[in-house]
PyMOL Python script that loads the backbone (N, CA, C, O; Angstrom):
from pymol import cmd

cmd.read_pdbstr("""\
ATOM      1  N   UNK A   1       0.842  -1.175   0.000  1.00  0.00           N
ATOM      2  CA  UNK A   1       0.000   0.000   0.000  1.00  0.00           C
ATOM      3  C   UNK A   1       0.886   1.238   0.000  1.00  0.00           C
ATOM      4  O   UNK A   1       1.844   1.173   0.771  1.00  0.00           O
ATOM      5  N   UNK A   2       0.756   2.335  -0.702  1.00  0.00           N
ATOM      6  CA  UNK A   2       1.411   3.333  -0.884  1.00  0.00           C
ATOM      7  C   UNK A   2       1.433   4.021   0.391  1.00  0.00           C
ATOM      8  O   UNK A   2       1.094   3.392   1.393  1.00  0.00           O
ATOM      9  N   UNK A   3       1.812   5.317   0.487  1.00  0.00           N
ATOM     10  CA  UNK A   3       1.676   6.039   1.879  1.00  0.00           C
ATOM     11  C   UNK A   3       0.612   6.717   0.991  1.00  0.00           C
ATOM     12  O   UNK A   3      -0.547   6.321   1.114  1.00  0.00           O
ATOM     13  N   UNK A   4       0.769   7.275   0.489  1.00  0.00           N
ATOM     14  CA  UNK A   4      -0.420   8.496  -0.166  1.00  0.00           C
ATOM     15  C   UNK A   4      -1.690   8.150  -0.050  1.00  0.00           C
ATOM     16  O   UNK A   4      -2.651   8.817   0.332  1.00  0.00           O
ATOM     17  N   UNK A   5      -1.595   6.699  -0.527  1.00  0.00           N
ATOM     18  CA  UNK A   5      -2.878   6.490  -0.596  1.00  0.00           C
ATOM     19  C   UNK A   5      -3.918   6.560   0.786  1.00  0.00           C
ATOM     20  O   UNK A   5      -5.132   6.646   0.600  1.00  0.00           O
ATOM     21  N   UNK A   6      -3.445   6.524   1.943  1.00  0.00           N
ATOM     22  CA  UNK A   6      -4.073   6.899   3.423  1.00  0.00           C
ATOM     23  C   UNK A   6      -4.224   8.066   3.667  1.00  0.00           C
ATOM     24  O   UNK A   6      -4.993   8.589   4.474  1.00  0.00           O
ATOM     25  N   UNK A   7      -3.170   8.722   2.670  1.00  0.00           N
ATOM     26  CA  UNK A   7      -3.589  10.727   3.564  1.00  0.00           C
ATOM     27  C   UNK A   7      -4.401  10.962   2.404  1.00  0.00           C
ATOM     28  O   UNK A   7      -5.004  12.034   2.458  1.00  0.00           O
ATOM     29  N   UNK A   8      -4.627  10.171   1.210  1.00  0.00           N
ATOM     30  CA  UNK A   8      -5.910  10.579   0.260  1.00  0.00           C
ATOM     31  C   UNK A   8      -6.716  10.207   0.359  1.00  0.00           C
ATOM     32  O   UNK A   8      -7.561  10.719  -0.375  1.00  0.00           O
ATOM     33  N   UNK A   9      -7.203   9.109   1.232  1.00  0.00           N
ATOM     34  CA  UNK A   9      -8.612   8.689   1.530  1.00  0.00           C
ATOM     35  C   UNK A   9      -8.932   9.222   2.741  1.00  0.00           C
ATOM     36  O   UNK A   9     -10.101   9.315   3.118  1.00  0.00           O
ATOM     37  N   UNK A  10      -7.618   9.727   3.645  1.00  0.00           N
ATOM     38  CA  UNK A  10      -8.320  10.997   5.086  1.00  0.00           C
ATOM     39  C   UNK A  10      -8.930  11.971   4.211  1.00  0.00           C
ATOM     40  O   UNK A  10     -10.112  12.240   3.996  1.00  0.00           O
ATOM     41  N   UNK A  11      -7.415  12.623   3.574  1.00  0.00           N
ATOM     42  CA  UNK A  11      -8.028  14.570   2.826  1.00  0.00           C
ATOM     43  C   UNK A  11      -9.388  14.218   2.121  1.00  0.00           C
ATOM     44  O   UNK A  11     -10.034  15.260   2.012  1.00  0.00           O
ATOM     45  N   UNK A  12     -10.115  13.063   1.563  1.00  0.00           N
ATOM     46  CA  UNK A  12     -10.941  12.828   0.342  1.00  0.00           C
ATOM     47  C   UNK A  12     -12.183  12.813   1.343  1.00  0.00           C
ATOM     48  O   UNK A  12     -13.023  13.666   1.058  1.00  0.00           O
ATOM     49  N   UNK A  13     -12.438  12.133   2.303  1.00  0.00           N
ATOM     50  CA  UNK A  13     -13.510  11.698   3.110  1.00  0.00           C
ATOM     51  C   UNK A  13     -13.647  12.418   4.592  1.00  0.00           C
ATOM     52  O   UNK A  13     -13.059  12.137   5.636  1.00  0.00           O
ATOM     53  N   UNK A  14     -14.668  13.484   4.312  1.00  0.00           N
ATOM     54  CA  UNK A  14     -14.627  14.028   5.584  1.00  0.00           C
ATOM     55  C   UNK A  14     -15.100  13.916   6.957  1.00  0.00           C
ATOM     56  O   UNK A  14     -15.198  14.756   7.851  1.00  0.00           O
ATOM     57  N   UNK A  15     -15.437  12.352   6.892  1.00  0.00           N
ATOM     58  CA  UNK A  15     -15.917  11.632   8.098  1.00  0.00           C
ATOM     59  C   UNK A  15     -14.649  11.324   8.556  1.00  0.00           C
ATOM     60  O   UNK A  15     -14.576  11.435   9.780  1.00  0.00           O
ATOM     61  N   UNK A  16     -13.307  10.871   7.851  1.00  0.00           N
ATOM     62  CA  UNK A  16     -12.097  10.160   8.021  1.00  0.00           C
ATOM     63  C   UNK A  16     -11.374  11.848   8.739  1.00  0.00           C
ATOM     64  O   UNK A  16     -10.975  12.338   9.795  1.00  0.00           O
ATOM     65  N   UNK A  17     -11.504  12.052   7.852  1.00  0.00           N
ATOM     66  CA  UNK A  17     -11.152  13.735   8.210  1.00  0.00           C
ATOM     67  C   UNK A  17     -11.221  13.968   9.418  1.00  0.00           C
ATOM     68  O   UNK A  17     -10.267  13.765  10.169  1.00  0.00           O
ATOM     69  N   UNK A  18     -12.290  14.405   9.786  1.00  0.00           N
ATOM     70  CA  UNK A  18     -13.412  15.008  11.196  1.00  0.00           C
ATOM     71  C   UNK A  18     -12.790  14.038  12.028  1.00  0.00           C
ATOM     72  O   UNK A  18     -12.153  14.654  12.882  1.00  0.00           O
ATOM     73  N   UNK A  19     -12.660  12.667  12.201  1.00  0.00           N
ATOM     74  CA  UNK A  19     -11.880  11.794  13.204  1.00  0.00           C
ATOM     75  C   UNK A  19     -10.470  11.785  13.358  1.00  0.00           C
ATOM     76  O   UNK A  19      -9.960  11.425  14.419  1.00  0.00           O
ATOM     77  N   UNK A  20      -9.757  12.177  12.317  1.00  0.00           N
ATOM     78  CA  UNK A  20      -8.593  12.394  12.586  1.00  0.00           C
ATOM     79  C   UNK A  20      -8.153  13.809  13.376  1.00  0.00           C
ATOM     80  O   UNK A  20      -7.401  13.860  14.350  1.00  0.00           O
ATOM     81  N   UNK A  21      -8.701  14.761  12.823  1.00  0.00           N
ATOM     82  CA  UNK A  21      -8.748  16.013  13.554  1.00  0.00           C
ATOM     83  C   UNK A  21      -9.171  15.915  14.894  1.00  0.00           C
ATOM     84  O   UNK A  21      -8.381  16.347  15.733  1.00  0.00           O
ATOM     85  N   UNK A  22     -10.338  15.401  15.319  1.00  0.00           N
ATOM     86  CA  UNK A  22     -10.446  14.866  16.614  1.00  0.00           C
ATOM     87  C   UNK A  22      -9.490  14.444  17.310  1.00  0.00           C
ATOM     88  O   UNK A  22      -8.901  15.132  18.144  1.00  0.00           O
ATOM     89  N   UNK A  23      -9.242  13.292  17.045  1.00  0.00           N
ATOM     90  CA  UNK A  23      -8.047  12.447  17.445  1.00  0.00           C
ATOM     91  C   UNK A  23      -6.831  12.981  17.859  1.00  0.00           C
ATOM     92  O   UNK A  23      -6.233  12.455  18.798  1.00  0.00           O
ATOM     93  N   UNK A  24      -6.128  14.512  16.956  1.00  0.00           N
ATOM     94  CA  UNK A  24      -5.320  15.055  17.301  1.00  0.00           C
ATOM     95  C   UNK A  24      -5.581  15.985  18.079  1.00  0.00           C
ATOM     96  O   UNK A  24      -4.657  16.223  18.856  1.00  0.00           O
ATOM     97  N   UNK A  25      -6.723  16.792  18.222  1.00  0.00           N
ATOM     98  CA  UNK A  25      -7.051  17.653  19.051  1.00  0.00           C
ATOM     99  C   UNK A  25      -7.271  16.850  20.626  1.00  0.00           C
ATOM    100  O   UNK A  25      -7.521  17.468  21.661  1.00  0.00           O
ATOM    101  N   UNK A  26      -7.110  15.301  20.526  1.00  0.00           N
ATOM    102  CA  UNK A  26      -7.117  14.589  22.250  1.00  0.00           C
ATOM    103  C   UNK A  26      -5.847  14.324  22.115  1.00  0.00           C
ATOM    104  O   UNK A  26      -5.337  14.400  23.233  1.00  0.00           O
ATOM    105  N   UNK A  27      -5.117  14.067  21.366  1.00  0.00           N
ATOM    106  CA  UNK A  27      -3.434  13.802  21.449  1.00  0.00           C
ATOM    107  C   UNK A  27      -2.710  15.329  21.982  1.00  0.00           C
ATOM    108  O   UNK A  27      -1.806  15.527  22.793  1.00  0.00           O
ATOM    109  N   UNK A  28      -3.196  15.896  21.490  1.00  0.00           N
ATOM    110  CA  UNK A  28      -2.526  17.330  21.744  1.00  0.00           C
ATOM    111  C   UNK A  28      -2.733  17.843  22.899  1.00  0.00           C
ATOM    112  O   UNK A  28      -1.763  18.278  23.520  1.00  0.00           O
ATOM    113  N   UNK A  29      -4.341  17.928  23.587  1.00  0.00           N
ATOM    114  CA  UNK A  29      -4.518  18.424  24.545  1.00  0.00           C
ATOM    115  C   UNK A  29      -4.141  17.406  25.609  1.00  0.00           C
ATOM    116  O   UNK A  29      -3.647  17.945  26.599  1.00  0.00           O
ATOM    117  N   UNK A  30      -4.212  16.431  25.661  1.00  0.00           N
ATOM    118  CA  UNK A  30      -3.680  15.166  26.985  1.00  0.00           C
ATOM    119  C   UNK A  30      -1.760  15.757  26.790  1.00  0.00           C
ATOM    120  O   UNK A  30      -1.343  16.435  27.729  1.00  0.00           O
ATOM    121  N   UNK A  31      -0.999  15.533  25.896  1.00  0.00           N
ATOM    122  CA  UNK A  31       0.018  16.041  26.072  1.00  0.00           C
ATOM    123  C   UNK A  31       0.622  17.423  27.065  1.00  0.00           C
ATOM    124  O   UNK A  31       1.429  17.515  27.991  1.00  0.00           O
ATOM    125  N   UNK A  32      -0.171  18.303  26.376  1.00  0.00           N
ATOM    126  CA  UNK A  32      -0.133  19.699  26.956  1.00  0.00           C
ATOM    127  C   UNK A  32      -0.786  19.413  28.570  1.00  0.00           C
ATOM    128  O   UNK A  32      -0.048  19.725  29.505  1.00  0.00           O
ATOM    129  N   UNK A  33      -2.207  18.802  28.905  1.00  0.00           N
ATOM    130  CA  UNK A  33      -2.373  18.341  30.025  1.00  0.00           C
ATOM    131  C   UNK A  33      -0.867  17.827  30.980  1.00  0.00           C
ATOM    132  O   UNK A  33      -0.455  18.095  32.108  1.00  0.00           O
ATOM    133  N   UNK A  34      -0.485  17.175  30.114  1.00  0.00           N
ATOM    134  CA  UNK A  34       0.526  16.165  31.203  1.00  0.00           C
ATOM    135  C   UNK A  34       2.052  16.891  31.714  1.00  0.00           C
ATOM    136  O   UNK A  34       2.813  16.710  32.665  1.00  0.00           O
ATOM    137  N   UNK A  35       2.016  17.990  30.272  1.00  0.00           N
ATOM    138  CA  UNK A  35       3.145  18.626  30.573  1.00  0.00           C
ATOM    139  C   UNK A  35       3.040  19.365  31.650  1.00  0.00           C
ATOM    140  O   UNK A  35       4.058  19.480  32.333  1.00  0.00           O
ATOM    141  N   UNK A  36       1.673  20.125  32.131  1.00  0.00           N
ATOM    142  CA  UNK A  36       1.228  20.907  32.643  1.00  0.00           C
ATOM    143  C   UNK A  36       1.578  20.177  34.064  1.00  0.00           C
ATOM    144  O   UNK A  36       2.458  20.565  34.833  1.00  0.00           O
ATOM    145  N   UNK A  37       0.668  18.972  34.284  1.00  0.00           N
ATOM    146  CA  UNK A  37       1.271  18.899  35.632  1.00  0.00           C
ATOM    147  C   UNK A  37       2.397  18.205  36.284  1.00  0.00           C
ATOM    148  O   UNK A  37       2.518  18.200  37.509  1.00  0.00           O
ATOM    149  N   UNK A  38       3.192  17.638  35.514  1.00  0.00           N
ATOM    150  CA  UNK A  38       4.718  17.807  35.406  1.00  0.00           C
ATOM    151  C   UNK A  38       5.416  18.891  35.672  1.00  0.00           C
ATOM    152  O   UNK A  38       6.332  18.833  36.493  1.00  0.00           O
ATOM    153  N   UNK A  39       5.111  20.015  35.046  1.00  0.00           N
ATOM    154  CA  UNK A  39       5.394  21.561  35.501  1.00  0.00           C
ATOM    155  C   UNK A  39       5.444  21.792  36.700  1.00  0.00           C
ATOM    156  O   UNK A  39       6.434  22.293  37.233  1.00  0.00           O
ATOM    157  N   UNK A  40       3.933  21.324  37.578  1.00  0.00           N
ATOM    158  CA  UNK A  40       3.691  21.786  38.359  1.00  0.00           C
ATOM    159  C   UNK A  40       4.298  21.328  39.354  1.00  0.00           C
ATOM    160  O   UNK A  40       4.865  22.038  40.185  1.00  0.00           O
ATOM    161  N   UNK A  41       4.230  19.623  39.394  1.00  0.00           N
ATOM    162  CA  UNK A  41       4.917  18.707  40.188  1.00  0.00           C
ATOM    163  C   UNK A  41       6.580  19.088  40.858  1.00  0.00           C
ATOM    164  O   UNK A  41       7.112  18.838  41.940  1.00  0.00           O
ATOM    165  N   UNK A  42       7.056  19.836  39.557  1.00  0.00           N
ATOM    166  CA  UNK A  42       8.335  20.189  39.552  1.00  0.00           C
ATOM    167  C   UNK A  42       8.923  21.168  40.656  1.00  0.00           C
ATOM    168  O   UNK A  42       9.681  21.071  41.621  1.00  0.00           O
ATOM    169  N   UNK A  43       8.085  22.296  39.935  1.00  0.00           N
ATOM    170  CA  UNK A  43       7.890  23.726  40.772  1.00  0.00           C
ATOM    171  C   UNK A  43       7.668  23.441  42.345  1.00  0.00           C
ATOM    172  O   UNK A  43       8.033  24.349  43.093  1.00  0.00           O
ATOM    173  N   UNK A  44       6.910  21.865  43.147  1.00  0.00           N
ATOM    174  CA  UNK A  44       6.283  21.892  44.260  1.00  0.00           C
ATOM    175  C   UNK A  44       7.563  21.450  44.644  1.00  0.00           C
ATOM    176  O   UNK A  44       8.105  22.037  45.581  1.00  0.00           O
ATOM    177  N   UNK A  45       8.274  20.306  43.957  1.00  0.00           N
ATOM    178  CA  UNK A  45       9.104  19.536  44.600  1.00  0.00           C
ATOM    179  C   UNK A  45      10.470  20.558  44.860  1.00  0.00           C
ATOM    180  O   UNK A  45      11.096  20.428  45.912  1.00  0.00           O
ATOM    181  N   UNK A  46      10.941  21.695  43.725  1.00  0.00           N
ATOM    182  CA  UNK A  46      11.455  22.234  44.105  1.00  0.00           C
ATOM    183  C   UNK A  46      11.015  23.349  45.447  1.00  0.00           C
ATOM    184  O   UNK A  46      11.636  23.410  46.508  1.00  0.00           O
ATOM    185  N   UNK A  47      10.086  23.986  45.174  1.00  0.00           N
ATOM    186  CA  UNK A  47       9.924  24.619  46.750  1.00  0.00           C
ATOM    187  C   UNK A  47      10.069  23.581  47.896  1.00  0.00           C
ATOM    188  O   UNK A  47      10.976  23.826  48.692  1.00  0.00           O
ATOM    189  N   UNK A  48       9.405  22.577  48.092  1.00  0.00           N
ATOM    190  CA  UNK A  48       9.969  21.595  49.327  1.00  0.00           C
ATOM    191  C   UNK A  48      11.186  21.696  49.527  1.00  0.00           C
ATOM    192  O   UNK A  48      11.575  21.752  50.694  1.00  0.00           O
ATOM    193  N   UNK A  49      12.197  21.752  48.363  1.00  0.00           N
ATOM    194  CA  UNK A  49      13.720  21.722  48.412  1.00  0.00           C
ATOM    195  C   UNK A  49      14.239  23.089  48.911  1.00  0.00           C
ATOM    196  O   UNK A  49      15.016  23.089  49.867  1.00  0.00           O
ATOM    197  N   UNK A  50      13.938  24.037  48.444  1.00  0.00           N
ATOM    198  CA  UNK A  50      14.218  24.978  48.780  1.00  0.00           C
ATOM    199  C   UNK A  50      13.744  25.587  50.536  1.00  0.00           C
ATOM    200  O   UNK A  50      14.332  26.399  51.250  1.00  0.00           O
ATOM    201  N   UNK A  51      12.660  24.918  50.748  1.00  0.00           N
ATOM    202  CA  UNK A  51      11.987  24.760  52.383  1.00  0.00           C
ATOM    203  C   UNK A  51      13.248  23.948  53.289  1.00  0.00           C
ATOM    204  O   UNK A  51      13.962  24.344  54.210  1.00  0.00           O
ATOM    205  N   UNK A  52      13.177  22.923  52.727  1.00  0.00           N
ATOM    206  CA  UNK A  52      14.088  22.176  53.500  1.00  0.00           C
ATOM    207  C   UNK A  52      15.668  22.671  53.766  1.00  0.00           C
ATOM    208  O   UNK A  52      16.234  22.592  54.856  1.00  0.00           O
ATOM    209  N   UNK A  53      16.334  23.273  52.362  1.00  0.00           N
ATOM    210  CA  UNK A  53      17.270  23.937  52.851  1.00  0.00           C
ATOM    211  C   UNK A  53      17.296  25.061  53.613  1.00  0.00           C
ATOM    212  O   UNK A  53      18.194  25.416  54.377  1.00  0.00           O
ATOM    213  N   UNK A  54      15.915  25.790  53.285  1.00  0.00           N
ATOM    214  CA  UNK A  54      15.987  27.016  54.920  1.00  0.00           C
ATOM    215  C   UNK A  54      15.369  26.699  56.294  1.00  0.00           C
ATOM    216  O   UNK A  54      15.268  27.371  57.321  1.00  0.00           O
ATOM    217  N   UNK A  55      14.955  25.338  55.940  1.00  0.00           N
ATOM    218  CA  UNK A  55      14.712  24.616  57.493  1.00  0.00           C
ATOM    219  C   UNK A  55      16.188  24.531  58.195  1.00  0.00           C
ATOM    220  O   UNK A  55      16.663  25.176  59.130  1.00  0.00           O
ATOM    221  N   UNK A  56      16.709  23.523  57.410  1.00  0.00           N
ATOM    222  CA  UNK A  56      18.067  23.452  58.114  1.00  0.00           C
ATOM    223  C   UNK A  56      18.952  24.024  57.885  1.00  0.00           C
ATOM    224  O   UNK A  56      19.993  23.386  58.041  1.00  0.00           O
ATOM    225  N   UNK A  57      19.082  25.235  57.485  1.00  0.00           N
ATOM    226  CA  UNK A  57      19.909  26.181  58.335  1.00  0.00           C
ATOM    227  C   UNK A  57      20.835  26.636  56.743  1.00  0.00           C
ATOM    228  O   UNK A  57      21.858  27.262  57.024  1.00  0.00           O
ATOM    229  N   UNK A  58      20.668  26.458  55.428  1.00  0.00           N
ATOM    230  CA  UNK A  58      21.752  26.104  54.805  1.00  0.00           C
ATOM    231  C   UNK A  58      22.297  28.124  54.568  1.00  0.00           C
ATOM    232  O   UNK A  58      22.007  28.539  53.446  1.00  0.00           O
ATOM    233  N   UNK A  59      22.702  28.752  55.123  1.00  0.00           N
ATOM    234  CA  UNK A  59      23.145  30.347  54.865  1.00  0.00           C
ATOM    235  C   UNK A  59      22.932  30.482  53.854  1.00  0.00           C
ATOM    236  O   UNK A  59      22.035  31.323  53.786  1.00  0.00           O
ATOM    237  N   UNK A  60      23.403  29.935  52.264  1.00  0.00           N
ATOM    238  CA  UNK A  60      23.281  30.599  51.295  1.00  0.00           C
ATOM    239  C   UNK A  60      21.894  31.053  51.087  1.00  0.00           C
ATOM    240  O   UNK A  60      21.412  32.124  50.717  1.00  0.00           O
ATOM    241  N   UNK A  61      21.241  29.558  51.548  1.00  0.00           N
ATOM    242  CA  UNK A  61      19.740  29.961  50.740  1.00  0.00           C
ATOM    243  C   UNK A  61      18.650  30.585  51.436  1.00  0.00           C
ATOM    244  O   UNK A  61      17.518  30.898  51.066  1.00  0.00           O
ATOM    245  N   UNK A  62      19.483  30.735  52.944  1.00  0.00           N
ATOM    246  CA  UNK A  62      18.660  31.733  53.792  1.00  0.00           C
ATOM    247  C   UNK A  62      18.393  32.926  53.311  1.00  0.00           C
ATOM    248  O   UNK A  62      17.374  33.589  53.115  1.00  0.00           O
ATOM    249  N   UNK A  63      19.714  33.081  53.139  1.00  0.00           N
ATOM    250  CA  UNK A  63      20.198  35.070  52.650  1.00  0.00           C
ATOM    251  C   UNK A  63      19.336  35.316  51.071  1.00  0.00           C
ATOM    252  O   UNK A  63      18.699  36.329  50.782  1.00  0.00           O
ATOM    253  N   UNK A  64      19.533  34.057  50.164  1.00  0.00           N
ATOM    254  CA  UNK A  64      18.703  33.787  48.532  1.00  0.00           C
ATOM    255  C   UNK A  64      17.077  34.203  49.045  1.00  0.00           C
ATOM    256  O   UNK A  64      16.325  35.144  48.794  1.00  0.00           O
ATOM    257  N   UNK A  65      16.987  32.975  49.890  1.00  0.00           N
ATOM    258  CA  UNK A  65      15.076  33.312  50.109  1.00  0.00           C
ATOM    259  C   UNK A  65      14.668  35.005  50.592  1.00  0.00           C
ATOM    260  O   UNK A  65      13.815  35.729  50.079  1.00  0.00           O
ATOM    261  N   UNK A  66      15.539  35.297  51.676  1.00  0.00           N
ATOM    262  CA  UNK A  66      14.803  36.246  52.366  1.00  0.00           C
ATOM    263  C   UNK A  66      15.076  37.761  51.327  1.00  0.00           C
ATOM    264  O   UNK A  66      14.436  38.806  51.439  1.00  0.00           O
ATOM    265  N   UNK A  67      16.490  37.422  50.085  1.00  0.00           N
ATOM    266  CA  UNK A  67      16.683  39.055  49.080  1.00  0.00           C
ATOM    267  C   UNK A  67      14.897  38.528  49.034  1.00  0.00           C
ATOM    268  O   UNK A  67      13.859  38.954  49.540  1.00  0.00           O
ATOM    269  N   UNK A  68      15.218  37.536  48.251  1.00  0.00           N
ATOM    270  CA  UNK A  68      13.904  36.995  47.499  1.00  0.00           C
ATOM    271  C   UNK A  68      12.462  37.862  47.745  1.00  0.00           C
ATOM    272  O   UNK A  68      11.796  38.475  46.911  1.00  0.00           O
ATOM    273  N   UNK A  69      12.217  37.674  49.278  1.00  0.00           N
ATOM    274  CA  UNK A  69      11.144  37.732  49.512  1.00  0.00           C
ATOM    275  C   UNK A  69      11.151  39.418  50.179  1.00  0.00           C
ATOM    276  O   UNK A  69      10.062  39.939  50.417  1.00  0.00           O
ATOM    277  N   UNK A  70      12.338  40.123  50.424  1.00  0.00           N
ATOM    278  CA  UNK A  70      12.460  41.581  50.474  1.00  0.00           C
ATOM    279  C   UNK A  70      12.060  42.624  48.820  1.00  0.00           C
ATOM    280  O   UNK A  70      11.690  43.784  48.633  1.00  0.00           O
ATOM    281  N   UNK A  71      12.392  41.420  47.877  1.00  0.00           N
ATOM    282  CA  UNK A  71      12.360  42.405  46.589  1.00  0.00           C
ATOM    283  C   UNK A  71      10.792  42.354  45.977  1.00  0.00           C
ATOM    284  O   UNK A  71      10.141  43.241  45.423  1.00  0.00           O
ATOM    285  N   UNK A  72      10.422  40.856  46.323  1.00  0.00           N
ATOM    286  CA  UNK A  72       8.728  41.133  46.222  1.00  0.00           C
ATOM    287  C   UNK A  72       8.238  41.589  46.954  1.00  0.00           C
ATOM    288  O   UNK A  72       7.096  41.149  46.825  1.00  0.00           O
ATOM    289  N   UNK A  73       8.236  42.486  48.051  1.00  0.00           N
ATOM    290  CA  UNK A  73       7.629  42.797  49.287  1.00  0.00           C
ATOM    291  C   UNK A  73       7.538  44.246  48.561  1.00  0.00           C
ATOM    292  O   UNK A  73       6.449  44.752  48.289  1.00  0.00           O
ATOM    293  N   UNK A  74       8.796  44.874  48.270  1.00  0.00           N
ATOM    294  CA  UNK A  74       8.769  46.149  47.687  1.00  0.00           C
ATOM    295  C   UNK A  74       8.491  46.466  46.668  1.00  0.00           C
ATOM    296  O   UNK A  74       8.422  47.664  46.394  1.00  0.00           O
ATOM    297  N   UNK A  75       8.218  45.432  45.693  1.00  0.00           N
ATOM    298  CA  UNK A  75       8.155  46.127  44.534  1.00  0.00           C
ATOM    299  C   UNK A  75       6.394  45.798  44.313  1.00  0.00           C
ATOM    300  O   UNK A  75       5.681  46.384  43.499  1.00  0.00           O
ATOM    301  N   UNK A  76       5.979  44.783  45.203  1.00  0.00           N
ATOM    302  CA  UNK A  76       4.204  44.792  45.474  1.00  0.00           C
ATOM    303  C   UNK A  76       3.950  46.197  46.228  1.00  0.00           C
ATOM    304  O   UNK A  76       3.177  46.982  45.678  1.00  0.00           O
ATOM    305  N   UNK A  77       4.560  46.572  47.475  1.00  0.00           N
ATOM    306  CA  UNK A  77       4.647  47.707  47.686  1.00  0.00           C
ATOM    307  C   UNK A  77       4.246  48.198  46.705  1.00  0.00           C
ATOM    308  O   UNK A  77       3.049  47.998  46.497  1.00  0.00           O
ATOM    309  N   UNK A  78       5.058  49.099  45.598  1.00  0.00           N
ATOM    310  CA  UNK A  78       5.464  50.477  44.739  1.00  0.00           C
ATOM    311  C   UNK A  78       4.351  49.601  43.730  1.00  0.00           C
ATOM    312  O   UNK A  78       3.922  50.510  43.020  1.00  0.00           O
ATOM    313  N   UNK A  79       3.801  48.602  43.377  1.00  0.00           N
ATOM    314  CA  UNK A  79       2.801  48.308  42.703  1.00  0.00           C
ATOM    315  C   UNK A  79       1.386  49.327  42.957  1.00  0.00           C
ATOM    316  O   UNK A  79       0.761  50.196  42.349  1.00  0.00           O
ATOM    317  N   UNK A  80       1.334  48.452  44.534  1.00  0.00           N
ATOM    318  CA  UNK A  80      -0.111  48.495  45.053  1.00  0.00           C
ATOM    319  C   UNK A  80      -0.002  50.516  45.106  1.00  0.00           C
ATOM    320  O   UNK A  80      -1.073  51.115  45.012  1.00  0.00           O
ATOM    321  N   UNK A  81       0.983  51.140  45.218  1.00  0.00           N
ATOM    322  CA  UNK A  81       1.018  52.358  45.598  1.00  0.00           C
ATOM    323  C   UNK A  81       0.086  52.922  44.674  1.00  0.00           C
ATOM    324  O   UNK A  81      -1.001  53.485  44.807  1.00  0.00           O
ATOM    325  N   UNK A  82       1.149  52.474  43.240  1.00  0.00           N
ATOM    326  CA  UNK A  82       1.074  53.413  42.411  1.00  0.00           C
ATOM    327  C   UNK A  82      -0.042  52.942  41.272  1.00  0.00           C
ATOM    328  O   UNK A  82      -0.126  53.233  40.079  1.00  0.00           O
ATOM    329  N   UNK A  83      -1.125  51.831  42.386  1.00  0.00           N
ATOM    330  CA  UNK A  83      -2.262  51.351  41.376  1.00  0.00           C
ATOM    331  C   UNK A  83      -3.468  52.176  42.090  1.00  0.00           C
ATOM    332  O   UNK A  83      -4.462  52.499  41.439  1.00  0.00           O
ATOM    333  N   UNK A  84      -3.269  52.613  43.958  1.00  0.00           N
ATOM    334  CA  UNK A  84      -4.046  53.538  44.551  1.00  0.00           C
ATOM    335  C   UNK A  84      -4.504  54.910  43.888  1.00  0.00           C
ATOM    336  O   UNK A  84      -5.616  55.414  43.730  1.00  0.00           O
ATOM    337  N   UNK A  85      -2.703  55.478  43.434  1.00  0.00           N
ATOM    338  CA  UNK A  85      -2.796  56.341  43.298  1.00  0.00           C
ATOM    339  C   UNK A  85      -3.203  57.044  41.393  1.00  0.00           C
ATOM    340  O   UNK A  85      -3.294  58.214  41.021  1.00  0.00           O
ATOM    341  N   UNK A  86      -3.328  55.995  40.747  1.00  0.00           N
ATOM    342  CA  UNK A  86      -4.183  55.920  39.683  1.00  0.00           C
ATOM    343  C   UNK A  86      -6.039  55.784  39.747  1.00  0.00           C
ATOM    344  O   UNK A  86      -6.829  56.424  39.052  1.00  0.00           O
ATOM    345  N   UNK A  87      -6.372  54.736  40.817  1.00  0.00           N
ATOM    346  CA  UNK A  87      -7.759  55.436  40.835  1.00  0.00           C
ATOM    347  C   UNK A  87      -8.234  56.549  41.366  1.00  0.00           C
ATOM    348  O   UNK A  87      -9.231  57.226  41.115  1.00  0.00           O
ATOM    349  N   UNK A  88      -6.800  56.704  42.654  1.00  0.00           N
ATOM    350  CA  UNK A  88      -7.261  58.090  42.963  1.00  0.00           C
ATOM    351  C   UNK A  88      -7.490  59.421  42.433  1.00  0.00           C
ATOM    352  O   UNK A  88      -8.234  60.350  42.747  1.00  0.00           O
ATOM    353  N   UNK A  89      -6.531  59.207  41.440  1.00  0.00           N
ATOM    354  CA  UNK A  89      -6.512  60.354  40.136  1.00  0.00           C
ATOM    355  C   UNK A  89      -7.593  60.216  39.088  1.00  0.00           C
ATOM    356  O   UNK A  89      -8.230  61.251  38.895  1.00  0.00           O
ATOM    357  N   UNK A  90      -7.880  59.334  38.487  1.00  0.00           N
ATOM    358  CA  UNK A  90      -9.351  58.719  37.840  1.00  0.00           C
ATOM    359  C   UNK A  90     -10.479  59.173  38.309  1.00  0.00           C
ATOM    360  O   UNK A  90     -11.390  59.469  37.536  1.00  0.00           O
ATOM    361  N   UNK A  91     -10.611  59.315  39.806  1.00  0.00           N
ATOM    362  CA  UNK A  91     -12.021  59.661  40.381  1.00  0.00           C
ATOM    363  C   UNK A  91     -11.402  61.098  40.910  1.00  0.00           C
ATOM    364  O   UNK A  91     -11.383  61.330  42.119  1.00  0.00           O
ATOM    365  N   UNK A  92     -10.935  61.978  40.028  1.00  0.00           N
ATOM    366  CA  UNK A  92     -10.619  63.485  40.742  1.00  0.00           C
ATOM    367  C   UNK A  92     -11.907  63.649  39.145  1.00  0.00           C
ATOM    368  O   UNK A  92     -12.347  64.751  38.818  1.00  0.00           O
TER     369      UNK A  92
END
""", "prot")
cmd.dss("prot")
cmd.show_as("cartoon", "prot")
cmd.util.cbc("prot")
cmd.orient("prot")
């Protein structure tokens, strides 16, 4: 059997069609699904890691976490400020 001859009786028949398109639109989205929580899995297992090294004591990643959590503190700060001070100006 040729190869052609299968992607010309999909492209030719649009019942064959419509199922194949299907078919890839569940191949695609279960993929992207799985990557997704792989992602996520990742991201958790690393924070545990990163917990555990500022459980026990490790300095570097004490001093890492806490820039960390000084530079989001301020710059949510100068966010939230300067999102006040836009409605406040809006409703003048």
């Amino acid at each position: 059997m040729n190869d052609f001859d299968l992607y010309n009786t999909i492209v030719n028949n649009e019942i064959y069609l419509a199922i194949t398109v299907l078919l890839s639109i569940i191949v695609v989205y279960s993929a992207v699904k799985k990557f997704i929580k792989w992602l996520i899995l990742t991201l958790l297992f690393f924070i545990f890691y990163l917990g555990y090294l500022y459980y026990t004591g490790d300095q570097d990643t004490i001093n890492d976490v806490d820039k960390i959590f000084e530079s989001v503190k301020s710059d949510s700060e100068a966010f939230i400020k300067e999102k006040i001070k836009d409605k406040i100006d809006e409703s003048k």
